[in-house]
N, C-alpha and C positions, 0 to 999 in steps of 0.2 A: 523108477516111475513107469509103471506100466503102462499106464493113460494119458498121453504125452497130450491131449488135445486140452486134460483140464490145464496143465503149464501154458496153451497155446491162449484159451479163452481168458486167463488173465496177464496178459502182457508177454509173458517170455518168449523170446524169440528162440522155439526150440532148433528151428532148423539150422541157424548160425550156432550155433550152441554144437551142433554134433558135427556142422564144420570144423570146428575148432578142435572137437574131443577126439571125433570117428567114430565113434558108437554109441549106441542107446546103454550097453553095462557101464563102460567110462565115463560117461553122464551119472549116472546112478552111484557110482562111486566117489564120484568127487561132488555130490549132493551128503554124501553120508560121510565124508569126509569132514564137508563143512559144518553139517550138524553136529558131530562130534568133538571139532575145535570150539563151537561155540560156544558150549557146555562149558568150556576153562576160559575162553576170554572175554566173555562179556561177561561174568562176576569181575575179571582182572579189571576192563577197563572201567568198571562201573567204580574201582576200588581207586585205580589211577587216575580218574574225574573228579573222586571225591577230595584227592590230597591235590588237586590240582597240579596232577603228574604229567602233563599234556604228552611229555615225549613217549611215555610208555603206551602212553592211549591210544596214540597216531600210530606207534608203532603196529600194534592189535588191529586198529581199526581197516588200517590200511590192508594185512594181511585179509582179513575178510572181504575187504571191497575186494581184493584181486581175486580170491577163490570165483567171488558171485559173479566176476567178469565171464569167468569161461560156462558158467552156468546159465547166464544170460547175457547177453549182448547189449541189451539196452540197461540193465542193471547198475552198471556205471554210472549211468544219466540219473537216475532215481533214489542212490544211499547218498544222504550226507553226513558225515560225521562229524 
């Protein structure tokens, strides 16, 4: 992210965010990180929602609520699954 102000003008709290990380690339890295899991689990949980598979779903969902944790700080507050 090279324009960290547009993450800032909607919600994200970048500066906690690179507390957490240390850098503007390891931010960016676990941003493309995350896009890249969610490419495989949100088909999965869309799959394990529809068999009403709850455990696998939490499973998935939960993994991404944790990534978005270190990408945003208030992001926590905001997904519900």
């Amino acid at each position: 992210m090279k324009d960290i102000e547009v993450l800032k003008k909607n919600g994200i709290d970048v500066d906690r965010s690179l507390e957490l990380l240390g850098d503007l690339d390891t931010y960016d890295e676990m941003l493309e990180s995350f896009l890249e899991e969610s490419e495989v689990r949100l088909p999965r949980m869309k799959e394990a929602k529809e068999k009403a598979d709850l455990a696998n779903y939490a499973i998935d969902a939960h993994a991404m609520k944790s990534c978005l944790l270190y990408t945003s700080d208030a992001a926590d507050d905001r997904i519900s699954v």
